[in-house]
FILO-904560 format. One record per residue: y, x, z of N, C-alpha, C, O in turn; residue number from 0. Coordinates in steps of 0.2 Angstrom, whole numbers, always signed. Each point is the difference from the previous one (the first is absolute). Layout:
<nodes>
    n.y    n.x    n.z   ca.y   ca.x   ca.z    c.y    c.x    c.z    o.y    o.x    o.z  tilo
      Y      X      Z      Y      X      Z      Y      X      Z      Y      X      Z   NUM
...
</nodes>
This chain:
<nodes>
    n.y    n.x    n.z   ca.y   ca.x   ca.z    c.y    c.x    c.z    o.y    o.x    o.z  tilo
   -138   +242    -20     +7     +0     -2     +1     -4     -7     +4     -5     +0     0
     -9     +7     -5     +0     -6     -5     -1     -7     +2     +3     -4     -4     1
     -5     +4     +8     -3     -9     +2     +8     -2     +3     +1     -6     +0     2
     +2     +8     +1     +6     -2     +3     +5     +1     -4     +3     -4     +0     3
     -1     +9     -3     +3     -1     -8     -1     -6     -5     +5     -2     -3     4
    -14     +0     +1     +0     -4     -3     +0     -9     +4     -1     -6     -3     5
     +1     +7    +11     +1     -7     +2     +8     -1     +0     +2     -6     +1     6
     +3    +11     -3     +8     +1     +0     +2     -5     -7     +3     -5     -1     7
     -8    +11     -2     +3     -4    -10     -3     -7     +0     +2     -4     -4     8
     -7     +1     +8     -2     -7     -1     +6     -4     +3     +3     -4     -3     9
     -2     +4    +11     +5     -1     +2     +8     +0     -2     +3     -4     +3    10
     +0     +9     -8     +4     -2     -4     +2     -2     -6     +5     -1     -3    11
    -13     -2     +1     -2     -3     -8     +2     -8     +3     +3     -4     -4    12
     -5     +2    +10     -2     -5     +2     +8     -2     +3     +2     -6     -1    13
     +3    +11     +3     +5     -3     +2     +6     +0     -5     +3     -5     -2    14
     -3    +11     -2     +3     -4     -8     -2     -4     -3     +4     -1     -5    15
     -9     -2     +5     -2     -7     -6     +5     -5     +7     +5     -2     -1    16
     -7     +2     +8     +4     -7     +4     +6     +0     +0     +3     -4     +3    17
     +0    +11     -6     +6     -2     -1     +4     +0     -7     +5     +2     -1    18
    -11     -6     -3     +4     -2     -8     +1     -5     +3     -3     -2     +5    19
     +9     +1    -11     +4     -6     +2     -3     -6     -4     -2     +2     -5    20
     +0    -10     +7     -5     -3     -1     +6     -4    -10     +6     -1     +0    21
    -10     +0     -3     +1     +0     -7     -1     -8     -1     -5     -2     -2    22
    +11     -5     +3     -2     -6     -3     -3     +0     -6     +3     +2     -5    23
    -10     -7     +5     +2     -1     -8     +2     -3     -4     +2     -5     +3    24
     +0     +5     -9     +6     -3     -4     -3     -4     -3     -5     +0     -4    25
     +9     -9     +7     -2     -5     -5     +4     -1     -5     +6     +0     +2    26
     -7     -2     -8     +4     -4     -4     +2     -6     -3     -3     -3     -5    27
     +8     +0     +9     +1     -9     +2     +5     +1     -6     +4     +4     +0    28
     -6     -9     -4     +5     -5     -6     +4     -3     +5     -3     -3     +5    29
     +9     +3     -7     +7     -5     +2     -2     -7     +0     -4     -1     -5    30
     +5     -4    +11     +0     -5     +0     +3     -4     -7     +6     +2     -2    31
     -8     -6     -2     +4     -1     -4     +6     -6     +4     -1     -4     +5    32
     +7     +3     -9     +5     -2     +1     +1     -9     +1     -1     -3     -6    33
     +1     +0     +9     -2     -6     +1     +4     -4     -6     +6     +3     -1    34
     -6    -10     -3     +6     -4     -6     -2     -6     +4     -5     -3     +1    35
    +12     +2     +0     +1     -7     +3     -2     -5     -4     +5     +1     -4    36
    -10     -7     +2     -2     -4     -5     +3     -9     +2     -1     -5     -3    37
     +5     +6     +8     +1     -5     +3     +4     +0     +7     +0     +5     +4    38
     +5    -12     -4     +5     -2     +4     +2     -6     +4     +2     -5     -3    39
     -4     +5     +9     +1     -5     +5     +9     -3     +0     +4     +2     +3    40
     -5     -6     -5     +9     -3     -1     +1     -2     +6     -4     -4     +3    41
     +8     +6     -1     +4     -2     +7     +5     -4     +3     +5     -1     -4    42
     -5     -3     +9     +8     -4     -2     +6     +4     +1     +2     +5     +3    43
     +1     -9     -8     +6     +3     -3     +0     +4     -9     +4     +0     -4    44
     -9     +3     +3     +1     +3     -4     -2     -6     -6     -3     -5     +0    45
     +6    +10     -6     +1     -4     -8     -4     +5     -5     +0     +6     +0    46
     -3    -10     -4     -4     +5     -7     +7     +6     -2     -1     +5     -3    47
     +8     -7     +4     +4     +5     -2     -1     +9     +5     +0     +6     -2    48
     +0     -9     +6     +0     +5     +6     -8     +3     +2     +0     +5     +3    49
     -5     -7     -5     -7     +3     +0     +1     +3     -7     -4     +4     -1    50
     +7     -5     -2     -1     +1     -8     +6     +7     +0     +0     +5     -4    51
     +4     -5     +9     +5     +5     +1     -3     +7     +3     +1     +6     -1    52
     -6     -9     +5     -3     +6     +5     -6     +3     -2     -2     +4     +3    53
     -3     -7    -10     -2     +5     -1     +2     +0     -8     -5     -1     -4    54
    +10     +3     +2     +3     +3     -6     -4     -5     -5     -4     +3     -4    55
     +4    -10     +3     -2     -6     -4     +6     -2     -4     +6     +0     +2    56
     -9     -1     -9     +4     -8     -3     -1     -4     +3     -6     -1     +1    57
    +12     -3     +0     -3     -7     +4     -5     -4     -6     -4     -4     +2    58
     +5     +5     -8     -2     -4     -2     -5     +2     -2     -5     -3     +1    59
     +4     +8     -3    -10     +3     +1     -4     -1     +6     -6     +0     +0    60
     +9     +1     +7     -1     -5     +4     -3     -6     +0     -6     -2     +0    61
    +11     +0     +0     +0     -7     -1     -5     -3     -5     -3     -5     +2    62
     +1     +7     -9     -5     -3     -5     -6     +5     +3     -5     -3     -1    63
     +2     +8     +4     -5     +2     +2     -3     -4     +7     -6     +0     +3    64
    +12     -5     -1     -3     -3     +7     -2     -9     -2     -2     -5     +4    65
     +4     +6    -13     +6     -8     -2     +2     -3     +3     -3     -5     +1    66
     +9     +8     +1     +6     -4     +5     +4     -3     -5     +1     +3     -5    67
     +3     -9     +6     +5     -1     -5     +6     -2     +3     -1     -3     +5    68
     +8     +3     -8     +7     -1     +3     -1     -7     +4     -3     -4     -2    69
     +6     +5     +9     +2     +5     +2     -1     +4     +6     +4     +0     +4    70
    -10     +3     -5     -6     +4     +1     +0     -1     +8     +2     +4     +4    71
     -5    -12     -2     +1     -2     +7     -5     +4     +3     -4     +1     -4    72
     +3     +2     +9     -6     +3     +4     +0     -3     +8     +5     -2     +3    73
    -11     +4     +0     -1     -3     +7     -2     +5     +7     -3     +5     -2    74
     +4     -5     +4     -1     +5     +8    -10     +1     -2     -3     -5     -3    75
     -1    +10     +5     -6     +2     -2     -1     -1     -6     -6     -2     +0    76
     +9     +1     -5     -3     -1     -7     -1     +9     -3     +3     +4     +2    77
     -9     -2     -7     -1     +5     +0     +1     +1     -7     -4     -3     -5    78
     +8     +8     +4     +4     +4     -9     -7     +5     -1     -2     +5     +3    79
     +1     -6     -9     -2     +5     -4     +5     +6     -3     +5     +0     -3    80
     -9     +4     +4     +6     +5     -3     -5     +6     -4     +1     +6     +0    81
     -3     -8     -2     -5     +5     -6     +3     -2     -5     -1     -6     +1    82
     +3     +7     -4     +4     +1     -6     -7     +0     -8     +0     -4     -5    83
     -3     +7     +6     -6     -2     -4     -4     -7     -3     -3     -2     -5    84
     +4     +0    +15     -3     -5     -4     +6     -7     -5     -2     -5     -3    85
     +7     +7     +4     +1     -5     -6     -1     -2     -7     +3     -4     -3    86
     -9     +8     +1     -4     -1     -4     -4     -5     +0     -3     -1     -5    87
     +1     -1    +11     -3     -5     +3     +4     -7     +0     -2     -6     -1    88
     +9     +6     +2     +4     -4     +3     +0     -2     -8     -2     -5     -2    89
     +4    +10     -3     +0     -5     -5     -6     -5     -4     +1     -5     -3    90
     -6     +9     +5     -6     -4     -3     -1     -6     +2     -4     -4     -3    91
     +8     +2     +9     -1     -6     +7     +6     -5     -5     -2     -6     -2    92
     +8    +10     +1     +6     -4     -3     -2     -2     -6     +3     -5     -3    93
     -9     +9     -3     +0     -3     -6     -7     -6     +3     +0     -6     -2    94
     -4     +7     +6     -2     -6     +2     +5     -7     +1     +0     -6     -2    95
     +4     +9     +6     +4     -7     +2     +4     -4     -5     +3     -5     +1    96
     -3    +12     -6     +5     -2     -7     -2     -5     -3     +4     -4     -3    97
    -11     +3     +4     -5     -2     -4     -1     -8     +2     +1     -5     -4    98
     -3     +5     +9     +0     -7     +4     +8     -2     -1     +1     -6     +0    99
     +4     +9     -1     +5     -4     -1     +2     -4     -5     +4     -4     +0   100
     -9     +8     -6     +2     -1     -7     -3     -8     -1     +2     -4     -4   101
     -7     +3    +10     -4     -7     -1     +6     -6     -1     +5     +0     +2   102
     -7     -5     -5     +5     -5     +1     +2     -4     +5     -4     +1     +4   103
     +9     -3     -2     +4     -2     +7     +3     -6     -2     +2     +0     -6   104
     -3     -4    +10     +4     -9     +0     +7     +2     +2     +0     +4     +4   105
     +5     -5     -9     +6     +1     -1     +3     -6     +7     -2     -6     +0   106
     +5     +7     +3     +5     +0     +4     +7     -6     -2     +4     +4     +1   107
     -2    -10     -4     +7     +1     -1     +2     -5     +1     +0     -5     -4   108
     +0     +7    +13     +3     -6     +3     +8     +3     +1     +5     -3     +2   109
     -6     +8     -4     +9     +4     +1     +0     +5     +3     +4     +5     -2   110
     -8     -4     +8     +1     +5     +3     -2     +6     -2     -5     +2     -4   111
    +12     +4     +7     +0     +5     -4     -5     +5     +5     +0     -1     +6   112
     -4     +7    -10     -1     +6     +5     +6     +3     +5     +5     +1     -2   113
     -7     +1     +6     +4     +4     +5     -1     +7     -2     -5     +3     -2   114
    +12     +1     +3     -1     +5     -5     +0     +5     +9     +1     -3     +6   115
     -2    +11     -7     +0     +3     +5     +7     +0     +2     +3     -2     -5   116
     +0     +3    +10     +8     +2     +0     +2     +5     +0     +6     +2     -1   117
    -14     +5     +4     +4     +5     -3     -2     +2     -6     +0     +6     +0   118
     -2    -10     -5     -1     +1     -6     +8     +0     -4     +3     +4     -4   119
     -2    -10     +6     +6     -4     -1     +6     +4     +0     +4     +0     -4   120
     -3     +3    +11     +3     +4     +3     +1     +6     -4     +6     +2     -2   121
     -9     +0     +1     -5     +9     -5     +4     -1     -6     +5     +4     -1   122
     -6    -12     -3     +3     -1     -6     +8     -2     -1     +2     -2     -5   123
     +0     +1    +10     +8     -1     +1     +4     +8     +1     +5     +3     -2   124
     -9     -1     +5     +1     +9     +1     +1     +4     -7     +5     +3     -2   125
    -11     -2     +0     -1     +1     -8     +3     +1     -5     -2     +4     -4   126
     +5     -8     +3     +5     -5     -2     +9     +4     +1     +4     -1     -5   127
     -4     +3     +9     +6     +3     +2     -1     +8     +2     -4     +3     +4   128
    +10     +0     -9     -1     +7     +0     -2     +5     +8     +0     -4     +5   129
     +0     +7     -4     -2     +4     +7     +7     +6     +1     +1     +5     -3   130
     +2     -8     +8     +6     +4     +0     -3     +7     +8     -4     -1     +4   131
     +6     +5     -6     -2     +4     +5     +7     +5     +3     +5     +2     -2   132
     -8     -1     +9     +4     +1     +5     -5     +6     +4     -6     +1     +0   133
    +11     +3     +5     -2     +4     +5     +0     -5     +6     +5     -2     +2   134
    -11     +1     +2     -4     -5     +4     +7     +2     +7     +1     -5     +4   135
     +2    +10     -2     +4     +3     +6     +5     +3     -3     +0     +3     -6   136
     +4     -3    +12     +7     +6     -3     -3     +6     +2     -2     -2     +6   137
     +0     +6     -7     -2     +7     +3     +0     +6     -4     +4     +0     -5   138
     -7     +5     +5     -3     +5     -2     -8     +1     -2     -4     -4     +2   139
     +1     +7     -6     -4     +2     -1     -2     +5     +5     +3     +5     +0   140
     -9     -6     +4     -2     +6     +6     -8     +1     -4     +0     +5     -4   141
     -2     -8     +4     -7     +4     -2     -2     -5     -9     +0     -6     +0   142
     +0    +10     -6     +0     -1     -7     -8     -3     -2     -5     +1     +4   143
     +5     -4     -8     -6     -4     -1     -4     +8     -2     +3     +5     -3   144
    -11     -4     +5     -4     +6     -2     -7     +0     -1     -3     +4     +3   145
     +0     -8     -6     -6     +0     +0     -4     +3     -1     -6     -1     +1   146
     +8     +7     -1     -5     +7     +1     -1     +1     +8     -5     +3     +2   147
     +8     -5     +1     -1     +0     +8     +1     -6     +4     +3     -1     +5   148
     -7     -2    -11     -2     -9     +3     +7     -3     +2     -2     -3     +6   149
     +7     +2     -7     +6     -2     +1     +1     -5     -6     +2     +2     -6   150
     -4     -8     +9     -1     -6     -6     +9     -2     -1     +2     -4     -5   151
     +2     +5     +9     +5     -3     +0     +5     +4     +1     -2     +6     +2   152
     +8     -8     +0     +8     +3     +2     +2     -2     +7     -1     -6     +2   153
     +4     +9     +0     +2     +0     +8     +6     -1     +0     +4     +3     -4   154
     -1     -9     +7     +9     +2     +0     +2     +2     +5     -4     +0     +5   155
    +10     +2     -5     +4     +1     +9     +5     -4     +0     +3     +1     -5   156
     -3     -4     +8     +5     -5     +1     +4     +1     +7     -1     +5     +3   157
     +5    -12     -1     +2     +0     +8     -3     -3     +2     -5     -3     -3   158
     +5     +3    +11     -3     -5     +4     +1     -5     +1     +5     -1     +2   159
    -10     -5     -5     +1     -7     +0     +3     -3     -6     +2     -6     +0   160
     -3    +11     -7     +3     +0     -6     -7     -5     -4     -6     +1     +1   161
     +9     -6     -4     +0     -5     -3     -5     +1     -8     +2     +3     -5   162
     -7     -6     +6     -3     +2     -8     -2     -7     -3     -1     -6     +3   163
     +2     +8     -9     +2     -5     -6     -6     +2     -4     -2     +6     +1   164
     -2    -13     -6     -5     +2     -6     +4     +4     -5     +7     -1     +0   165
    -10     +5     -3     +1     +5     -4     +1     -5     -9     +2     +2     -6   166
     -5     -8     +7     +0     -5     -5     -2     -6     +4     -2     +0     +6   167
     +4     -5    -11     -1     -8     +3     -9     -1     -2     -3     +2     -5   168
     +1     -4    +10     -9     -3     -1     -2     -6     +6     +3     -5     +2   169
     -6     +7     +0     -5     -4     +3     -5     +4     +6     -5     +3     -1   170
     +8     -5     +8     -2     +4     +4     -9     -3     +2     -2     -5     +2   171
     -3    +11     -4     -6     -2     +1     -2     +3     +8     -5     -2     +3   172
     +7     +5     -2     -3     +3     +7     +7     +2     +6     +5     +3     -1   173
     -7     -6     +7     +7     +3     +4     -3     +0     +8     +0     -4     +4   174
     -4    +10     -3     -3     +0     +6     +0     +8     +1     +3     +4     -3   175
     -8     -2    +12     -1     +5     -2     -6     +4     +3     -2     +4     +5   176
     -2     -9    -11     -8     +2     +1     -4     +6     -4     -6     +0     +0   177
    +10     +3     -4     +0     +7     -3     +2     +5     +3     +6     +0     +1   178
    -10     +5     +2     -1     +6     +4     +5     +5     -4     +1     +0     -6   179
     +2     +3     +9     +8     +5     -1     +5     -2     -6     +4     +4     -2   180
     -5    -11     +1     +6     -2     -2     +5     -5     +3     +5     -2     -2   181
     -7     +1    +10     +4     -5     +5     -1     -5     -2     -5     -2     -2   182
    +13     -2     +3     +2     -5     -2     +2     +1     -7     +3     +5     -2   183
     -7     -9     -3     +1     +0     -7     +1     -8     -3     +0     -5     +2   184
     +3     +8    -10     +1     -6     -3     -2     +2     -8     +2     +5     -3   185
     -7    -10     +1     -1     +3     -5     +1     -7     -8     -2     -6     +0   186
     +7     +9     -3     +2     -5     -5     -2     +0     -7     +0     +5     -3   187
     -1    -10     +1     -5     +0     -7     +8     -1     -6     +6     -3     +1   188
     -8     +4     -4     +9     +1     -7     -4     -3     -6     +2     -4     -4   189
     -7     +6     +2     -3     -1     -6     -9     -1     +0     -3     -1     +6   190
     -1     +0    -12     -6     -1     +1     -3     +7     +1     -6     +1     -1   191
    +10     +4     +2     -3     +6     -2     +3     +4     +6     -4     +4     +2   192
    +11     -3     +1     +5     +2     +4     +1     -3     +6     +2     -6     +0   193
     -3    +11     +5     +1     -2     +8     +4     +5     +4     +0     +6     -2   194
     +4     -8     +8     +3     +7     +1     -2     -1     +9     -2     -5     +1   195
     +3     +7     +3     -1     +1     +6     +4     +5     +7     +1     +5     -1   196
     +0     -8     +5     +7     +2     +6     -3     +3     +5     -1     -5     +3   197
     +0     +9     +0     -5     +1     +7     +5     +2     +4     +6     +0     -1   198
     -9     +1     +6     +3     +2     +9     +7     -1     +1     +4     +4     +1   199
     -4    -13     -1     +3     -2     +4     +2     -2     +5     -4     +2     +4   200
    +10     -5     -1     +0     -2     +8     -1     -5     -2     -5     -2     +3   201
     +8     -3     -7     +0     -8     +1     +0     -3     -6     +5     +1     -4   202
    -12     -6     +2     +0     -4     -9     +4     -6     +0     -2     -4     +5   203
     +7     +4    -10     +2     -9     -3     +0     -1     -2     +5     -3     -2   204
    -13     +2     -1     -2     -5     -5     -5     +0     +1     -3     +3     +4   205
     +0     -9     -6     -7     -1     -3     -5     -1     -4     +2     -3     -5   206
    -11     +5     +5     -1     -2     -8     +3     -7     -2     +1     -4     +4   207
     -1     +6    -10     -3     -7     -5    +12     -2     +1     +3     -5     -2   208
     -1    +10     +3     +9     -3     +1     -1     +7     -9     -4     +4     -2   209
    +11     -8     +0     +3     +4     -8     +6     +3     +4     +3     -3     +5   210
     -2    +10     -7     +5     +4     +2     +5     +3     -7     -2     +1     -6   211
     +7     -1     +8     +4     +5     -5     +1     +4     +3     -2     +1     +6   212
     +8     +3     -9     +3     +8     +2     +5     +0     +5     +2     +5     +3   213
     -1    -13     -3     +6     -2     +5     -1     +0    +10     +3     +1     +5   214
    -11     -3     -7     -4     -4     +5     -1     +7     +6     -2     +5     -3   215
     +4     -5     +9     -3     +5     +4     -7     -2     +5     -1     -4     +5   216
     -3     +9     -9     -9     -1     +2     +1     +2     +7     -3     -4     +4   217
     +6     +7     -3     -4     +5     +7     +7     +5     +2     +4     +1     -4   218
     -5     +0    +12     +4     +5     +2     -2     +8     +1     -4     +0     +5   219
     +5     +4     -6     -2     +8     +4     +1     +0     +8     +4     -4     +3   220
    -10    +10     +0     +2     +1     +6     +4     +6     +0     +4     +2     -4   221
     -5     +1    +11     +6     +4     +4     +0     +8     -7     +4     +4     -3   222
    -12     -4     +1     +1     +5     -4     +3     +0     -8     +0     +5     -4   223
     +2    -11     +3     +1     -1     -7     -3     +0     -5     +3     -3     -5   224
     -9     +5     +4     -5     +4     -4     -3     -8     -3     -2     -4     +4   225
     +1     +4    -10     -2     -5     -4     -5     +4     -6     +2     +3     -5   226
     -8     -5     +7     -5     +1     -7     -2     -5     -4     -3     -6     +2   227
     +5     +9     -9     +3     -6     -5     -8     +3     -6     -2     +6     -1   228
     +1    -11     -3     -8     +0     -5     +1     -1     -4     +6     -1     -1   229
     -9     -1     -6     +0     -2     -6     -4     +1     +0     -3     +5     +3   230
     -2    -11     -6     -7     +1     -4     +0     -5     -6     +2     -6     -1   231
     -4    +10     -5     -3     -4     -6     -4     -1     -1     +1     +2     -6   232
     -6     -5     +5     -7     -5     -2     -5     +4     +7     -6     +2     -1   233
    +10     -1     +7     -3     +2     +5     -1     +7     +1     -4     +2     +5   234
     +7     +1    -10     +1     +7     +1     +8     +1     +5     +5     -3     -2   235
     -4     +8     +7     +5     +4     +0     +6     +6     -4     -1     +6     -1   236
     +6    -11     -1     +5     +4     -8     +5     +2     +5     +0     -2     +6   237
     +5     +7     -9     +6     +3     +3     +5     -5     -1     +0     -4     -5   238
     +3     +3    +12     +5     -7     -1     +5     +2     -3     +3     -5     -2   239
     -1    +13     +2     +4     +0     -3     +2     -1     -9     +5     +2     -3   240
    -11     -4     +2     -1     -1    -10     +4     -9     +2     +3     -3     -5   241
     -3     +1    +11     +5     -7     -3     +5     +0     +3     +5     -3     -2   242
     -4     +7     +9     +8     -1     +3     +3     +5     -2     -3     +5     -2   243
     +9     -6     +0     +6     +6     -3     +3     +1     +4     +5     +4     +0   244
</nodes>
């Protein structure tokens, strides 16, 4: 009788362990770190304005980090640096070339004059004249500038097929629509420091490198009205409303 009692308790020793439940072990994996984009394949169509637009750049910190100069012509596969650090390098390279420029040079005077950029030219005829500021649509305010929830800009509502004007006179540097969730855009330069930008259109009427005033209509809305309107200062996003009243 014992012998069959203790072959019972062995048999039930043996079937509660087969039914614990089996216990993963615990690894612990570090987070993939986050990837930084250090570089930009230019594409056709696009402008140092509009790469400079999309990843939150001064054009012109851009531009001396890559030493591009007015008026900052670029090529289909040509490749942007976008590390921002190393411009410390860029300058080291420019006081080299400062240097070689300093050397003496055979003066030229048969007459002819240097050719100046045009949109440098452009830039300083602009400058020059005060910046009168306007609301870009007749509409409403539908969604307010909020950079606390990533809302770089102001939304209007408008009508369908309502007619948008620059918010000031500049110089249309970018009119394409090769920037992701902004549509059809137009992006206009006003100052060396001030750009404003018009997204999700139906239809653009202008071009880079054309001078617009307040008069000029860039672009038309579609069925939904909705026009998203920008401001950026030395490549920051500002409240458009600190210039339109």
């Amino acid at each position: 009788m014992r012998v069959w009692v203790l072959l019972f308790t062995v048999l039930l020793t043996v079937l509660n362990q087969g039914c614990t439940p089996y216990s993963a072990p615990i690894v612990d994996l570090d987070q993939p770190p986050s990837q930084i984009i250090e570089t930009h394949l230019v594409e056709q169509g696009e402008t140092l304005y509009s790469i400079a637009w999309r990843y939150d750049f001064d054009v012109k910190h851009l531009a001396r980090i890559n030493r591009l100069g007015e008026p900052y012509h670029l090529h289909q596969g040509q490749v942007l640096n976008l590390d921002a650090d190393s411009e410390v390098v860029s300058k080291s390279a420019v006081r080299g070339q400062q240097a070689k420029e300093a050397t003496p040079k055979v003066i030229d005077r048969s007459g002819a004059k240097q050719k100046k950029s045009p949109v440098g030219s452009t830039m300083t005829k602009l400058s020059s004249k005060k910046l009168h500021w306007q609301k870009p649509v007749k509409g409403k305010i539908a969604e307010p500038y909020n950079p606390k929830y990533l809302r770089k800009g102001i939304v209007f509502k408008a009508v369908d097929g309502a007619s948008v004007k620059p918010a000031a006179q500049g110089l249309v540097v970018y009119a394409g629509d090769g920037l992701r969730d902004y549509g059809k855009l137009v992006i206009i330069k006003h100052s060396d420091y001030l750009l404003s930008a018009y997204g999700h259109n139906q239809r653009l009427l202008v071009k880079e490198g054309q001078v617009v005033d307040g008069s000029k209509i860039i672009s038309k809305l579609g069925s939904s009205g909705r026009l998203y309107f920008e401001i950026r200062k030395d490549g920051k996003p500002i409240n458009p409303m600190a210039y339109i009243k």
